[in-house]
N, C-alpha and C positions, 0 to 999 in steps of 0.2 A: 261229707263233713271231714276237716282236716284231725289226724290224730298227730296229738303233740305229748310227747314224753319228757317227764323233767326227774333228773339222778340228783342224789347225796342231798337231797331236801334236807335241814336239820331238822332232827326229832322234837324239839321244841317249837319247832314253826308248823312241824306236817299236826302236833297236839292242838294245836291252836286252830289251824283249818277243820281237823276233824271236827272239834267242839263247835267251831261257829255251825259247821253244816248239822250237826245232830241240834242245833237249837232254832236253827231256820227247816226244821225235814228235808233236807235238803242229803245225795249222798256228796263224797268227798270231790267228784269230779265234780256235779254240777257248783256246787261252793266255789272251786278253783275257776272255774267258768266266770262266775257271776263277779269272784275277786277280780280278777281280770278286768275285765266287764269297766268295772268301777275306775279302776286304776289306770285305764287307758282316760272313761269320761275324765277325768280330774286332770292327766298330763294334758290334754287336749284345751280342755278349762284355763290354767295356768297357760301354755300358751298363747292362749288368745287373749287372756288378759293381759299378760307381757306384751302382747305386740298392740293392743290398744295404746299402752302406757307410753310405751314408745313414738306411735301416732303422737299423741297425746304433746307430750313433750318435745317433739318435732314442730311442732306447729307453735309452740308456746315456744319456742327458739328465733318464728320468724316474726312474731309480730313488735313491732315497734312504736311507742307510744308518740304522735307528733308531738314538735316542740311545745312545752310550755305546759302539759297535759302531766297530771300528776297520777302516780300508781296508785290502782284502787286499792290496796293495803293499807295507802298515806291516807286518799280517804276518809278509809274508813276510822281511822285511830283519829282522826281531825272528829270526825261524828260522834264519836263515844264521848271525845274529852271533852263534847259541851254540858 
């Protein structure tokens, strides 16, 4: 297993990890672990949902409604105001 060292932690962030890990039993490495842990799933998360959105919006770039054919927006606001 890889060891990783981290300096000049501030003392209000290292009080903060301790606490989490004394309320999960947890000691202060594995807490940093688990933070970790999380904070990659979540950056990982966010990407993927950015690059969805992007999909997303690339595709909704290409499509083109034939002549004559009205946006479902118009529609829908034509539906409501009966």
């Amino acid at each position: 297993m890889a060891i990783l060292h981290v300096r000049n932690v501030p003392e209000k962030l290292y009080e903060r990890i301790r606490k989490l890990a004394e309320e999960e039993d947890r000691s202060v490495t594995a807490e940093v672990i688990q933070l970790l842990s999380q904070g990659l799933q979540a950056h990982s998360a966010r990407r993927d949902a950015a690059a969805a959105i992007e999909r997303i919006r690339s595709r909704s770039r290409k499509v083109v409604l034939p002549r004559g054919w009205k946006d479902s927006a118009e529609l829908l606001r034509e539906d409501r105001s009966r």
